[in-house]
N, CA, C and O of each residue as an XYZ file, in Angstrom:
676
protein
N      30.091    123.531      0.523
C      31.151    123.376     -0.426
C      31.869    124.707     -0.602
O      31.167    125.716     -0.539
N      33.190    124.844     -0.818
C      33.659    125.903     -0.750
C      33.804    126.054     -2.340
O      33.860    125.287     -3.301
N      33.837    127.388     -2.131
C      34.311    127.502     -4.135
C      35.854    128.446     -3.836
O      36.432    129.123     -2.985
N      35.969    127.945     -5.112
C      37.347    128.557     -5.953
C      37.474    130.216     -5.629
O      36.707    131.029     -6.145
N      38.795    130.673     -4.491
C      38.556    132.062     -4.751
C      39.677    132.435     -6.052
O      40.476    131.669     -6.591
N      39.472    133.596     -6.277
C      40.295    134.235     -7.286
C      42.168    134.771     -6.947
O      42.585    135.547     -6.087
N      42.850    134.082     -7.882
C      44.262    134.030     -7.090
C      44.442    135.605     -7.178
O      44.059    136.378     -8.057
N      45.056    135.820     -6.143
C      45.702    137.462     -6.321
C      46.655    137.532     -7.655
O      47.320    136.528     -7.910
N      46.746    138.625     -8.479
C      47.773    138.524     -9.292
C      48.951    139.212     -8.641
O      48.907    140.252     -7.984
N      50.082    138.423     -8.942
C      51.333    138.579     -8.592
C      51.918    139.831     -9.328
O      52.036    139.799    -10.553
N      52.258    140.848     -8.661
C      52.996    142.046     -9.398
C      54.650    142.026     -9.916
O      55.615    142.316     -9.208
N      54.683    141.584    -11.407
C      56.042    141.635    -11.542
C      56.725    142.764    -12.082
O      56.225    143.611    -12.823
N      58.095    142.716    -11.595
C      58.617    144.055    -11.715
C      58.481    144.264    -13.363
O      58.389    143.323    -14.150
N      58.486    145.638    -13.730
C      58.238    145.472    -15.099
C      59.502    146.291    -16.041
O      59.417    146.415    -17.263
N      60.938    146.930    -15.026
C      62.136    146.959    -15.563
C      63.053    145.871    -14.765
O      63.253    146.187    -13.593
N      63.560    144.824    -15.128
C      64.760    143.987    -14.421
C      66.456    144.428    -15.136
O      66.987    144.726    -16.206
N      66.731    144.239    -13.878
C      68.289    144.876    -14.801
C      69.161    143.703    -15.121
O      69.098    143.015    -14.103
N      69.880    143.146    -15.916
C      70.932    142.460    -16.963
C      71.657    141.652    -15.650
O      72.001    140.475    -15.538
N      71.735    142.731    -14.762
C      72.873    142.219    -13.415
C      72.213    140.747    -12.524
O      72.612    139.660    -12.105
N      70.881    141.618    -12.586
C      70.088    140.756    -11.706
C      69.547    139.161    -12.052
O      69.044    138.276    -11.359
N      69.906    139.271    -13.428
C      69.827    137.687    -13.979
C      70.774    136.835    -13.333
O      71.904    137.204    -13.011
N      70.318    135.717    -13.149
C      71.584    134.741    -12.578
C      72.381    134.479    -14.205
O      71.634    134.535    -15.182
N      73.637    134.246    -14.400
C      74.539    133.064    -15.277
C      74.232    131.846    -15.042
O      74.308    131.344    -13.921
N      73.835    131.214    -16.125
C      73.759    130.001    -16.401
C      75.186    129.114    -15.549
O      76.194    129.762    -15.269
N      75.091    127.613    -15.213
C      75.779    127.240    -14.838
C      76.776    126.590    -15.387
O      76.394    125.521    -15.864
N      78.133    126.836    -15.545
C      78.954    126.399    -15.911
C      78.944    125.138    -16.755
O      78.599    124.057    -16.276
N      79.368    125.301    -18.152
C      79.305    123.493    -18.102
C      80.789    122.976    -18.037
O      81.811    123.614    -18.289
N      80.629    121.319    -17.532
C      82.158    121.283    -16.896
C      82.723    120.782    -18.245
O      81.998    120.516    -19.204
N      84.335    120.651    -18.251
C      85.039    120.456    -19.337
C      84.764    119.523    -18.768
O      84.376    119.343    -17.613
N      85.150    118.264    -20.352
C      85.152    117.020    -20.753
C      85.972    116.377    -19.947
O      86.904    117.096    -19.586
N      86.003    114.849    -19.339
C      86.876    114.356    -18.652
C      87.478    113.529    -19.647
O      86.827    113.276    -20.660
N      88.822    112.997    -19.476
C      89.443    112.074    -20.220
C      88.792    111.101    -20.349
O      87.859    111.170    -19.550
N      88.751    110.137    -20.963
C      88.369    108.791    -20.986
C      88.722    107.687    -19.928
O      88.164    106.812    -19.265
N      90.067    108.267    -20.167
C      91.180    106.945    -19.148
C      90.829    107.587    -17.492
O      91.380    107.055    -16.528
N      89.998    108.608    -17.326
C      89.836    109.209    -16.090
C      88.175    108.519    -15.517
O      87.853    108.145    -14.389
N      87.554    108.547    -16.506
C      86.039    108.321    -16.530
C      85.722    106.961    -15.643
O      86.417    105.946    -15.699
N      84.656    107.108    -14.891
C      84.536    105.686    -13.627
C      83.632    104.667    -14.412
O      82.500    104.623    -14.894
N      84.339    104.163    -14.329
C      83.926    102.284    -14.875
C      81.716    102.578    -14.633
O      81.002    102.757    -13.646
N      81.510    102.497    -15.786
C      79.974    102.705    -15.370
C      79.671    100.815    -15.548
O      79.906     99.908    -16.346
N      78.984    101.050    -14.167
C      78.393     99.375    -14.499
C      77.080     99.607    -14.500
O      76.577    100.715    -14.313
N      76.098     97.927    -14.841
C      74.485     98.339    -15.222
C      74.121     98.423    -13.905
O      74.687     98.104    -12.859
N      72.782     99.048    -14.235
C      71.830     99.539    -12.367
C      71.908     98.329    -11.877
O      72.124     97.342    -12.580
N      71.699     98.291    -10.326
C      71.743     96.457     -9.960
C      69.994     96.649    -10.028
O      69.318     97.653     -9.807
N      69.569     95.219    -10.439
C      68.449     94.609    -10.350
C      68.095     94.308     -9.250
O      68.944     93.793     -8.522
N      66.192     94.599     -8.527
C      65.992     94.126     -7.536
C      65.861     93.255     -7.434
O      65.225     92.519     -8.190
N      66.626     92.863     -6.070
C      65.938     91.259     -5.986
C      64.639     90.921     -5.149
O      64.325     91.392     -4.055
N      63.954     89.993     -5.918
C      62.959     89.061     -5.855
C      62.504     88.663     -4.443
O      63.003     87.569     -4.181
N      61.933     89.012     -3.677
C      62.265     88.915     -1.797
C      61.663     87.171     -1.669
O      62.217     86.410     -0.875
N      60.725     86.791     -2.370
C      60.813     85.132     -2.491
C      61.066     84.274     -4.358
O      61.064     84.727     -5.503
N      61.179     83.426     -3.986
C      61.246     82.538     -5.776
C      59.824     82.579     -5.949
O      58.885     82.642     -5.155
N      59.936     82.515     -7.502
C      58.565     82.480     -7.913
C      57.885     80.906     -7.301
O      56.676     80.725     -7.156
N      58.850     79.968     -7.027
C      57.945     78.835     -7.322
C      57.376     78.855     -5.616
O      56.615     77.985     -5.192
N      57.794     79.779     -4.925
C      57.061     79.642     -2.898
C      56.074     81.296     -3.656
O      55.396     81.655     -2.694
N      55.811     82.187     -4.717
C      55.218     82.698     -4.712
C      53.484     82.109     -5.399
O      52.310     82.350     -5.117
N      54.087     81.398     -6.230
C      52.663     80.501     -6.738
C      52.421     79.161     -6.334
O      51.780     78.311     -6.952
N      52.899     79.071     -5.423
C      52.567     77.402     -4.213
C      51.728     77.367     -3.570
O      51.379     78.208     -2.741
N      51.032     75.929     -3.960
C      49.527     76.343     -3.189
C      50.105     75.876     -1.142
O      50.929     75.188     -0.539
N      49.385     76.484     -0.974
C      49.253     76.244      0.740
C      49.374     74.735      1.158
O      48.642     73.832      0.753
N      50.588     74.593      2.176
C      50.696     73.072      2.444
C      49.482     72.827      3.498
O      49.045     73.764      4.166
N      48.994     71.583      3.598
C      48.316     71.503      4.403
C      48.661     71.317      6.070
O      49.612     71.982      6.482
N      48.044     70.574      6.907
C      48.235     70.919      7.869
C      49.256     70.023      8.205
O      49.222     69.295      7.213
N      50.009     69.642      8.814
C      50.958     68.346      9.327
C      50.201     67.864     10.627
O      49.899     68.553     11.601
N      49.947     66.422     10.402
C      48.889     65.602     11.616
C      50.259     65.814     12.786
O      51.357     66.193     12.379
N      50.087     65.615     13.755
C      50.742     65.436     14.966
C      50.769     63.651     15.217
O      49.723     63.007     15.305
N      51.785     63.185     15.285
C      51.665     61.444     16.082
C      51.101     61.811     17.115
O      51.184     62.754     17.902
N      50.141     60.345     16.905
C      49.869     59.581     18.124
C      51.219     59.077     19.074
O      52.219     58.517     18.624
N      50.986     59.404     20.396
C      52.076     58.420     20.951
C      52.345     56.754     21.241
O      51.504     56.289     22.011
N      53.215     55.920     20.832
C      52.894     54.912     20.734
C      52.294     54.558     22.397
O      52.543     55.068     23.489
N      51.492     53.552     22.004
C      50.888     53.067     23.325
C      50.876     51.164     22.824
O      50.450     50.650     21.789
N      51.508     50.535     24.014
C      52.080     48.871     23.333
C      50.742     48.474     24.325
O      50.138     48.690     25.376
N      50.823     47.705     23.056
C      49.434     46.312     23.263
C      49.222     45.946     24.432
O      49.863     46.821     25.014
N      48.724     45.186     25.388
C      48.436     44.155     26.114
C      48.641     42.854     25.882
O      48.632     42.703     24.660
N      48.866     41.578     26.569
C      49.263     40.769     26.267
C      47.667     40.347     25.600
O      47.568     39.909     24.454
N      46.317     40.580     26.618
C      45.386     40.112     26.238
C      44.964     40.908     24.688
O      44.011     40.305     24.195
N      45.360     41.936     23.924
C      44.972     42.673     23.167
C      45.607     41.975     21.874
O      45.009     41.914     20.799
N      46.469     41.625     22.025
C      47.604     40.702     20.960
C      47.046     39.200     20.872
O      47.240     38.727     19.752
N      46.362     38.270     21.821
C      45.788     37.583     21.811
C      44.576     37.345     21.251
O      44.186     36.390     20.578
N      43.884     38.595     21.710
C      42.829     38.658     20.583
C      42.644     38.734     19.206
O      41.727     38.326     18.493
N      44.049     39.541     18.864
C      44.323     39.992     17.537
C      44.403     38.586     17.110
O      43.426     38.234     16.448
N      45.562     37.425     17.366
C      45.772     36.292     16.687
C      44.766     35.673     16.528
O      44.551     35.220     15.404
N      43.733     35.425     17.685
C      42.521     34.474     17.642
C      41.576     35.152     16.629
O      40.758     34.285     16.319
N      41.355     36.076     16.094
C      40.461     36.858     15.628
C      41.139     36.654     13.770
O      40.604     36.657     12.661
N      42.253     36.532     14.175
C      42.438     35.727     12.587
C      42.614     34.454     12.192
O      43.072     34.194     11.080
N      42.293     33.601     12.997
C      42.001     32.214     13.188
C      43.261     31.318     12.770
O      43.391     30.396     11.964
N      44.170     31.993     13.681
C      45.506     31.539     13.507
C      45.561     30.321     14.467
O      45.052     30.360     15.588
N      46.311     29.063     13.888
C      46.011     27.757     14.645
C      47.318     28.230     15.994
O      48.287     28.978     15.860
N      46.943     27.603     17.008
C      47.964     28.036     18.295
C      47.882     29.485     18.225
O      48.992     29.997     18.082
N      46.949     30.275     18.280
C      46.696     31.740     18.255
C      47.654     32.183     19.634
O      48.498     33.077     19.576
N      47.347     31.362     20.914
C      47.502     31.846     22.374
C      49.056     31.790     22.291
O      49.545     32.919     22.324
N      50.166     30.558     22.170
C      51.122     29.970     21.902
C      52.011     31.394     20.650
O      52.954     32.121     20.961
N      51.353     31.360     19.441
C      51.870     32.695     18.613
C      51.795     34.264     19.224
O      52.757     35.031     19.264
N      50.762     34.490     19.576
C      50.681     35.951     20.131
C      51.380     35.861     21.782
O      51.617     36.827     22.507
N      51.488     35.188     21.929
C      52.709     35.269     23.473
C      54.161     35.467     23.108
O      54.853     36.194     23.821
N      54.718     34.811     21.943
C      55.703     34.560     21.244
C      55.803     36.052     20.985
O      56.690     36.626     21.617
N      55.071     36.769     20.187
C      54.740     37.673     19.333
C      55.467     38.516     20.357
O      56.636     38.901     20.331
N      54.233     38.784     21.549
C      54.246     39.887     22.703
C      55.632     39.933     23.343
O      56.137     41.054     23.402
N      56.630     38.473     24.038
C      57.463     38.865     24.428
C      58.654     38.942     24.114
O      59.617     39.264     24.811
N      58.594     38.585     22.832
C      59.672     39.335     22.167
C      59.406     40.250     21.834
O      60.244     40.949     22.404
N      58.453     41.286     20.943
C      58.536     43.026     21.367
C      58.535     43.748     22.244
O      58.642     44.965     22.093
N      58.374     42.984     23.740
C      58.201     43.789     25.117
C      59.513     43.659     25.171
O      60.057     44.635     25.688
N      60.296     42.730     24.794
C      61.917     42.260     25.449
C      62.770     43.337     24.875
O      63.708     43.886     25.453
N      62.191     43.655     23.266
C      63.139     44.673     22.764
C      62.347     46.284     22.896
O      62.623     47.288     22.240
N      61.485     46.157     23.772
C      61.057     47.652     24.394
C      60.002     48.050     23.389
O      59.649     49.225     23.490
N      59.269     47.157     22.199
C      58.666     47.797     21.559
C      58.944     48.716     20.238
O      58.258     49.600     19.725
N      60.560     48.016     19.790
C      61.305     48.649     18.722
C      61.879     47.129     17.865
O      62.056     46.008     18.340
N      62.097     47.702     16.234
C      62.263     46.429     15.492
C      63.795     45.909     16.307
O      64.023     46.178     17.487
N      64.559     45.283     15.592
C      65.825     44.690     16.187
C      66.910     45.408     15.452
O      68.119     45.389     15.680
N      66.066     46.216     14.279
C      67.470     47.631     14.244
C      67.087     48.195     14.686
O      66.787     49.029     13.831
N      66.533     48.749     16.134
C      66.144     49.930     16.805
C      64.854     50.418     16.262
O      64.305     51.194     17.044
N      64.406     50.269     15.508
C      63.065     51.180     15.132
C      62.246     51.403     15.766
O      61.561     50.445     16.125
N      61.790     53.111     16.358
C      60.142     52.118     17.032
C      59.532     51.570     16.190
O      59.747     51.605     14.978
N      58.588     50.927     16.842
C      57.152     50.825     16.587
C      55.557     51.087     16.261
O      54.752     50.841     17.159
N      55.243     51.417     15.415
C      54.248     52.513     15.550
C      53.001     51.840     15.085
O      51.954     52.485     15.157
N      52.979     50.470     14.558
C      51.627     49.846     14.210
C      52.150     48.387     14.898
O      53.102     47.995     14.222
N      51.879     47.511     15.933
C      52.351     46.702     16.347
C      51.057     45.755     15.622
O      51.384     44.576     15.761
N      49.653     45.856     14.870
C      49.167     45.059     14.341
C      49.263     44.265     12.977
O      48.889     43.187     12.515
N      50.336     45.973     12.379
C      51.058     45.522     11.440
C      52.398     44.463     11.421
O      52.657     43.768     10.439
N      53.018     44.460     12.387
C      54.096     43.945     12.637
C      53.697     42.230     13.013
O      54.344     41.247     12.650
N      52.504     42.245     13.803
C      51.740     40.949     14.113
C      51.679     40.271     12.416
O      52.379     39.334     12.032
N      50.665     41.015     11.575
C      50.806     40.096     10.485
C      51.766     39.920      9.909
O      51.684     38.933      9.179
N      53.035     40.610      9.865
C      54.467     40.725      9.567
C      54.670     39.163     10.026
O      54.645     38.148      9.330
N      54.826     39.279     11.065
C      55.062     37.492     12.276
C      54.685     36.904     11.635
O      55.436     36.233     10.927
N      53.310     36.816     11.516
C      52.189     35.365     11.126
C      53.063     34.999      9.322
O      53.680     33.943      9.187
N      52.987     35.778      8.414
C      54.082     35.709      7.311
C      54.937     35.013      7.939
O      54.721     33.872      8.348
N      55.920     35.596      8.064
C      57.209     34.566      8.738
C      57.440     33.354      8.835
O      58.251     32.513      8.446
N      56.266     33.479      9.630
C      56.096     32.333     10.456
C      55.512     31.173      9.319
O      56.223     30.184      9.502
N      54.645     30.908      8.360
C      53.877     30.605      7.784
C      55.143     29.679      6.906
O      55.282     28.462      6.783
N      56.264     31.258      6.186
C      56.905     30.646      5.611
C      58.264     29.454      6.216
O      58.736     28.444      5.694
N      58.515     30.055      7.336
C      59.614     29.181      8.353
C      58.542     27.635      8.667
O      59.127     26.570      8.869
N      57.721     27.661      8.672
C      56.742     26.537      8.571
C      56.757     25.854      6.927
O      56.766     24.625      6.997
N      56.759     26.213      5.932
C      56.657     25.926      5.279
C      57.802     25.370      4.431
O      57.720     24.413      3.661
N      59.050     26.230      4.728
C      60.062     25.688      4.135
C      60.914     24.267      5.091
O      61.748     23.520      4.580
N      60.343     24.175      6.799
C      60.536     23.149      7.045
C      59.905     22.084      6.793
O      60.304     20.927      6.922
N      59.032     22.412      6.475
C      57.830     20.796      5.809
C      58.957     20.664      4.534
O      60.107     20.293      4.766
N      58.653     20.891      3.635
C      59.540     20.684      2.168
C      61.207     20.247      2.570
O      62.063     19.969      1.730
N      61.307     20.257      3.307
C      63.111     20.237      3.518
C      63.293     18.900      4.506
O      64.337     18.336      4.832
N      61.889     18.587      4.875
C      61.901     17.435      5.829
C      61.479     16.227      5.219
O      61.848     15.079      5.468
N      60.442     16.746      4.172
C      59.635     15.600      3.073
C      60.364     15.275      2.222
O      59.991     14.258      1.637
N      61.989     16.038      1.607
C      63.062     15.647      1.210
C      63.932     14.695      1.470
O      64.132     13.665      0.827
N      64.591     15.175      2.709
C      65.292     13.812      3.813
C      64.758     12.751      3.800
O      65.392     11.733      3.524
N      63.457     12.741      4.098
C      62.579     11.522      4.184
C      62.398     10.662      3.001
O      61.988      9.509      2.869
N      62.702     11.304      2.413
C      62.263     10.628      0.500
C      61.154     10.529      0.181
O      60.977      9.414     -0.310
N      60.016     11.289      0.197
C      58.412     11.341      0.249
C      58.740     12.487     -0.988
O      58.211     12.073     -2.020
N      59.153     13.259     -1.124
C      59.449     14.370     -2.170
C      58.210     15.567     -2.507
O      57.359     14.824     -2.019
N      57.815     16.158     -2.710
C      57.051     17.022     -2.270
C      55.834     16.511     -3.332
O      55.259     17.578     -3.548
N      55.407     15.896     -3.799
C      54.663     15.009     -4.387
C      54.351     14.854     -5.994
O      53.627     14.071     -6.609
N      55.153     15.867     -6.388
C      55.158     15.907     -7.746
C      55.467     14.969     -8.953
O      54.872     14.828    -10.022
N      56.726     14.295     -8.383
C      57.327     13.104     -9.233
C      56.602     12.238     -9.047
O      56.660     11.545    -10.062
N      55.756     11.711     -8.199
C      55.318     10.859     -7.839
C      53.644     10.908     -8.888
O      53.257      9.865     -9.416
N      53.137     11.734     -8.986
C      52.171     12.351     -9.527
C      52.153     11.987    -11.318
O      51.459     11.376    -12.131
N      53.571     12.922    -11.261
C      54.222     12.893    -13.101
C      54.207     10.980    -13.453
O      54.120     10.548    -14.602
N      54.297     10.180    -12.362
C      54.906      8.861    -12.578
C      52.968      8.092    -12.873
O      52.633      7.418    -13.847
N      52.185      8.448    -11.854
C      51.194      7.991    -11.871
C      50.051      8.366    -13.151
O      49.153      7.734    -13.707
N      50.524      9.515    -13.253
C      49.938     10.041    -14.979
C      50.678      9.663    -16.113
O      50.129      9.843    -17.200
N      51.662      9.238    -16.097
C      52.713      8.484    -17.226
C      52.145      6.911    -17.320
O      52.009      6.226    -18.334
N      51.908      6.626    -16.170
C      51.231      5.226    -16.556
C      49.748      4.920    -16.803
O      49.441      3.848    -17.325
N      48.625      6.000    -16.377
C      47.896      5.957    -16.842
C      47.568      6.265    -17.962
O      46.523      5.786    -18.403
N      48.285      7.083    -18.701
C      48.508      7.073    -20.135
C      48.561      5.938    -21.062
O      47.857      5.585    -22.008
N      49.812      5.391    -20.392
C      50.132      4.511    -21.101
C      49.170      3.277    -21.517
O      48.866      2.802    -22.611
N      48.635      2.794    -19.493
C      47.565      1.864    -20.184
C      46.478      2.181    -20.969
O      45.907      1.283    -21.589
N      46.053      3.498    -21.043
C      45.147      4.102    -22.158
C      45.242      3.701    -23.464
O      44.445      3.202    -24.257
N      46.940      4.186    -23.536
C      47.225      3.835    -25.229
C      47.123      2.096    -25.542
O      46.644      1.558    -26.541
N      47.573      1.624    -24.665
C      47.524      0.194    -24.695
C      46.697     -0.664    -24.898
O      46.887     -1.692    -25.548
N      45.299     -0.200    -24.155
C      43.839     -0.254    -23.822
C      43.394      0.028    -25.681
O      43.025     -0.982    -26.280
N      43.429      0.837    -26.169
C      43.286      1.590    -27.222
C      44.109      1.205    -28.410
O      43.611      1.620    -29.456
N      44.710      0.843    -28.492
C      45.909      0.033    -30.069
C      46.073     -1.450    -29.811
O      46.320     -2.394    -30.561
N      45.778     -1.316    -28.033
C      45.396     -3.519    -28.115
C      47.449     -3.696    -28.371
O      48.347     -3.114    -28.979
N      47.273     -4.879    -27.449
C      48.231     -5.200    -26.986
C      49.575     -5.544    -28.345
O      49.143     -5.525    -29.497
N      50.704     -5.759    -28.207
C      51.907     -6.151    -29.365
C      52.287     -7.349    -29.155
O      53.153     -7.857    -29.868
């Protein structure tokens, strides 16, 4: 460890002459007012991000897509039979070549990216285009969807109830 040496003392002169002093520095006369430069405030630093990307938690990662890869005819077949859709073979052919026809995109252009979703999409559809032709056919026909017919058969069993029950007039 080194130690502290002792500073030399500095020899100052011990007559200085009046000359040898410097003069103080000038002070400057006053400037006009109407001369004086527009003082504006200090500029403020700026902030190199917003607070709200400084206290944000970390996004996570972004997955990458899968690339679409389209069914098989036999893979779509299975799908229908496997939900015990009546004419499974007949629906999932239907299914298949009309999305192969439009390349595997909806009919506004969309791809495709879950074609099993789009299958039960179909089977819906389909269920209801089935359904609203039964009702629209049992109309024409005059069979009526069986309700009136129902309301008519409980109106009279009523009745002979009450009839049955207060004995005839």
């Amino acid at each position: 460890m080194r130690t502290a040496e002792p500073e030399a003392e500095t020899e100052m002169p011990e007559e200085i002459e009046v000359d040898e002093i410097p003069s103080p520095t000038p002070t400057p006369s006053p400037v006009p007012e109407d001369q004086k430069p527009v003082q504006r405030p200090p500029k403020r630093k700026k902030i190199e991000k917003p607070l709200d990307e400084l206290f944000k938690a970390p996004e996570p990662e972004k997955r990458k897509k899968k690339e679409f890869v389209p069914p098989t005819l036999q893979e779509v077949e299975d799908f229908f039979s496997g939900l015990g859709v009546v004419d499974a073979l007949d629906k999932a052919q239907q299914f298949y070549f009309h999305y192969d026809s439009l390349g595997w995109h909806t009919s506004s252009g969309a791809a495709i990216w879950r074609w099993d979703s789009l299958a039960n999409k179909w089977l819906l559809n389909d269920k209801q285009k089935e359904y609203e032709n039964n009702r629209s056919s049992s109309k024409k026909s005059g069979e009526g969807d069986g309700y009136k017919e129902s309301l008519y058969e409980r109106f009279a069993e009523s009745e002979r109830k009450f009839w049955e029950k207060n004995g005839d007039h």
